[in-house]
C-alpha positions in Angstrom: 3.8 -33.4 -57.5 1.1 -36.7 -56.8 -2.1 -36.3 -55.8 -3.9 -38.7 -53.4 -7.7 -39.1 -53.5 -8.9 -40.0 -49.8 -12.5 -41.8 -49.8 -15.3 -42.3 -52.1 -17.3 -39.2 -53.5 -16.2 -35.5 -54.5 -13.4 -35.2 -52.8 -12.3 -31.6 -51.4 -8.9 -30.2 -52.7 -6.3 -29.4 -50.7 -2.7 -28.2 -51.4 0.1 -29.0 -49.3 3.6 -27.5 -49.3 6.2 -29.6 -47.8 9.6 -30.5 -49.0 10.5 -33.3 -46.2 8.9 -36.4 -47.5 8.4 -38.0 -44.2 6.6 -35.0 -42.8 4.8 -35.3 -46.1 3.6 -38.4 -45.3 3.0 -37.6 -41.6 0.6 -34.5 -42.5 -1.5 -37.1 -45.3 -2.0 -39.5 -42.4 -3.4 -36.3 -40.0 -5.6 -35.5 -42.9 -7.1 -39.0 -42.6 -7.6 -39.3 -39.6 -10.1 -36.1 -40.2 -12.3 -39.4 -41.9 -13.0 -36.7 -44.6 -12.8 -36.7 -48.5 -9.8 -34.9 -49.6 -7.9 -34.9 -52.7 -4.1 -33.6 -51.7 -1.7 -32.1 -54.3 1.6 -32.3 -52.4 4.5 -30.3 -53.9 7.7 -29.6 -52.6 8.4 -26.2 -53.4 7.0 -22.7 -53.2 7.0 -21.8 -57.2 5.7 -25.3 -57.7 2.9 -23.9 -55.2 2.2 -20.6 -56.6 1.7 -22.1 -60.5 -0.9 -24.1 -58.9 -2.5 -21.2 -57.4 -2.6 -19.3 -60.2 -3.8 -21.6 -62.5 -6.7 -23.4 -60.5 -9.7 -24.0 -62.3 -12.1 -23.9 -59.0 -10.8 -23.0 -55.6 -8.6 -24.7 -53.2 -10.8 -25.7 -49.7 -7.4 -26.1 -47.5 -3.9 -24.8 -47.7 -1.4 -26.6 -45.5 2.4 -24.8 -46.0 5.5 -25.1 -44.5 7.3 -22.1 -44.3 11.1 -23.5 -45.0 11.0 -24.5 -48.5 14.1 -25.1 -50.6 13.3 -21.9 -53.3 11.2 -19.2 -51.8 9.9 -18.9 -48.0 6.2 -20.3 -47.1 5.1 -16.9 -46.5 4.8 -16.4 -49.9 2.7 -18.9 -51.1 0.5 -17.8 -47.9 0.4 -14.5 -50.1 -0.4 -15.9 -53.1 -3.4 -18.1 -51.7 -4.8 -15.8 -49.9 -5.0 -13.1 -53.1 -6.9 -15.8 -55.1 -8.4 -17.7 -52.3 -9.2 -15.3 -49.6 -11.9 -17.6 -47.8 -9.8 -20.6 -48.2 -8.5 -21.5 -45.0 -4.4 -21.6 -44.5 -2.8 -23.5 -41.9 1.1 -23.4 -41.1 2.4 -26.4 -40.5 6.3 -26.2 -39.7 9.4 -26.4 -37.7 10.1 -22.8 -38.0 9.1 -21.3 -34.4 10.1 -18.2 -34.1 7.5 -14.6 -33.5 8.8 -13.2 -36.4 7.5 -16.2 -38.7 4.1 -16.1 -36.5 3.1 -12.9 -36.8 4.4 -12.4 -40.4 2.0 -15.5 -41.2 -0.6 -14.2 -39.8 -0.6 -10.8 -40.8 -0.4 -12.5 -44.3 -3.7 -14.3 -43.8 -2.5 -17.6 -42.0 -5.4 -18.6 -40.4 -3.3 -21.1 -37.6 0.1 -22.5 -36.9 1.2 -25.9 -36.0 4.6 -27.1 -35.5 5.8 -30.2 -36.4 7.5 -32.0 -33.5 3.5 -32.2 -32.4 1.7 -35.3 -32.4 0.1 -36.3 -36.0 -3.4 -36.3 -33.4 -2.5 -32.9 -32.8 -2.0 -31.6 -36.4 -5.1 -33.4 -37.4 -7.2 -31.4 -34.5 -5.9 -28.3 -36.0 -6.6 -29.1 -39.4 -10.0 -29.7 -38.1 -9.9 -26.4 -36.3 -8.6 -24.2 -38.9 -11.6 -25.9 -41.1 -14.6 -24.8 -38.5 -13.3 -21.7 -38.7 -11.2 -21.5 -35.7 -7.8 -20.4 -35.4 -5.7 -23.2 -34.2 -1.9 -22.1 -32.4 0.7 -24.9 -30.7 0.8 -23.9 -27.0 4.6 -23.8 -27.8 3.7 -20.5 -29.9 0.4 -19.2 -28.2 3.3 -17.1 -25.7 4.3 -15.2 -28.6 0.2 -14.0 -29.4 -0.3 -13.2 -25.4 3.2 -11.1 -25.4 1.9 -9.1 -28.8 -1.7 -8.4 -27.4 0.0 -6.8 -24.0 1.4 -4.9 -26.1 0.2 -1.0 -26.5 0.3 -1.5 -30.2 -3.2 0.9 -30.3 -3.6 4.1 -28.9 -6.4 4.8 -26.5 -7.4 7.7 -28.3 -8.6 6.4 -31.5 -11.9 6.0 -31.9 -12.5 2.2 -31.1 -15.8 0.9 -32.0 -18.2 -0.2 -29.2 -18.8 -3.7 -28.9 -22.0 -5.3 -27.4 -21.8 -7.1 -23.9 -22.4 -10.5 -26.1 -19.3 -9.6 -28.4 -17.5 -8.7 -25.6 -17.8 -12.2 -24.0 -17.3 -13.8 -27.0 -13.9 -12.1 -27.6 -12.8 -13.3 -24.3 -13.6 -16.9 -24.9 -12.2 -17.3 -27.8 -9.2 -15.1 -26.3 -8.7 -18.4 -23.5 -8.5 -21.0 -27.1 -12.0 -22.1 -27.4 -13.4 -23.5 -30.8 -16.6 -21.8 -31.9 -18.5 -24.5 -31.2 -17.4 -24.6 -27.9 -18.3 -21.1 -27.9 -21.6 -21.6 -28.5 -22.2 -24.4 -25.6 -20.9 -22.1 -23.2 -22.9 -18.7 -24.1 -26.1 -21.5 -24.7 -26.4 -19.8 -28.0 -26.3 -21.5 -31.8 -23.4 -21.5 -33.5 -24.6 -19.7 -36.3 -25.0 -16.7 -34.1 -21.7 -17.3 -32.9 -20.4 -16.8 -36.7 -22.7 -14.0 -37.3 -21.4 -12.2 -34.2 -17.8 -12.7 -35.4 -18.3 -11.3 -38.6 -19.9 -8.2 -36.8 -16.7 -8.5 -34.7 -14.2 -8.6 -37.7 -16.0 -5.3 -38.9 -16.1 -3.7 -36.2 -12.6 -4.1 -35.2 -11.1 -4.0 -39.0 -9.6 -7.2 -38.4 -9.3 -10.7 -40.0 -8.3 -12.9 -38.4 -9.2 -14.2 -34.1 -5.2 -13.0 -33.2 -5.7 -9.5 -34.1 -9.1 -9.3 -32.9 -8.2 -10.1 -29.4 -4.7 -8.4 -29.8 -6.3 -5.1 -30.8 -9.2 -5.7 -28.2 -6.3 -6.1 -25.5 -4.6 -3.1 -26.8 -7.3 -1.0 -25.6 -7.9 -2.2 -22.0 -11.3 -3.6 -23.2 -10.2 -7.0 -21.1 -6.9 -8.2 -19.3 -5.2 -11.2 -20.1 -3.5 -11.5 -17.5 -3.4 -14.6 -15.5 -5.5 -16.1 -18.3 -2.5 -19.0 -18.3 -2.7 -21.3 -21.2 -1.9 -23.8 -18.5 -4.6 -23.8 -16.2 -7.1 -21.6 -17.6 -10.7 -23.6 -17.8 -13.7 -21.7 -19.5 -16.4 -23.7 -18.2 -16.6 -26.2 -21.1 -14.7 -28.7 -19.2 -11.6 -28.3 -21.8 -8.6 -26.3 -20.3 -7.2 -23.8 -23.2 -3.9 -25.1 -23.5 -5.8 -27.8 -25.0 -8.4 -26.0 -26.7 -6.2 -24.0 -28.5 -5.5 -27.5 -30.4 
């Protein structure tokens, strides 16, 4: 394990899980290029991962985890964190691509997924992302999110909580990618309201996490994604969400 101090100051911790070195490397220079302070324990395996978990004297502020270690699978230590941590956000960053690893990770408490093959701007934006408090997905993966939330997973029986017009709309923008922020510009609202209104969401719906928020949402009928393409779907802030989800 090393640890690498970024920046003057009290740094923030982060863990990273990564057994390629040169990915390694490649994720340290996306942190930054955040221009934050970060202290980054890099370990290469999942126990190695899980023993710093458990014994943390104060909590982790970022989890970055590959899902293709040598001992145990990432999905793991996305348990682990999230049982001690559960506000800490977790980001996937790996060349594992397949729905089955998504969705796992996510029902686990991923809060976003990044490949590696993407640019090291690109895993820096989602870093970024994920730290806001939005819930960054490579448009290589976003395919597998759309499929799930077409999918009648909910019956439309149950007793679905009603959802205010505002909460409505703000569901369906983040649905198309956008960041919070950009959530807020676009409904002219603060973005503190935007995060009170998702908490009220989260509630509401008995979710945590923006994927099955919209995926339940969907189940329902309560708006259709179809034709909301990742490709040439603009929301009105000028940022189309292939890019936005990024």
């Amino acid at each position: 394990m090393s640890a690498v101090s970024y920046a003057l100051g009290s740094p923030k911790r982060c863990l990273l899980v990564e057994d390629d070195p040169l990915f390694t490397e490649q994720i340290k220079e996306a942190v930054k290029l955040m221009g934050l302070h970060w202290s980054i324990d890099d370990v290469q395996t999942g126990q190695a991962a899980k023993d710093i978990i458990s014994k943390a004297n104060k909590k982790l502020d970022l989890v970055l985890v590959d899902l293709g270690l040598p001992d145990v699978h990432g999905n793991e230590v996305i348990r682990a964190a999230k049982k001690a941590f559960p506000e800490t956000p977790i980001l996937v960053v790996s060349v594992l691509t397949s729905e089955r690893n998504l969705l796992e990770a996510i029902r686990l408490g991923a809060n976003g997924y990044v490949i590696k093959n993407d640019t090291t701007l690109s895993i820096s934006h989602g870093i970024q992302s994920v730290l806001e408090g939005s819930y960054p997905i490579s448009p290589q993966l976003a395919q597998y999110l759309f499929r799930l939330a077409g999918s009648p997973k909910f019956s439309m029986t149950q007793n679905f909580p009603e959802l205010t017009p505002k909460e409505t709309s703000l569901l369906r923008l983040l649905a198309l990618g956008n960041t919070y922020g950009q959530v807020a510009d676009i409904l002219d609202i603060k973005l503190s309201t935007v995060q009170f209104h998702i908490r009220n969401l989260y509630k509401k719906l008995e979710v945590h996490s923006q994927a099955q928020a919209v995926s339940k949402a969907n189940s329902i009928g309560l708006f259709d994604l179809d034709g909301m393409g990742l490709e040439s779907t603009n929301t009105g802030s000028g940022v189309p969400a292939s890019n936005s989800i990024l």
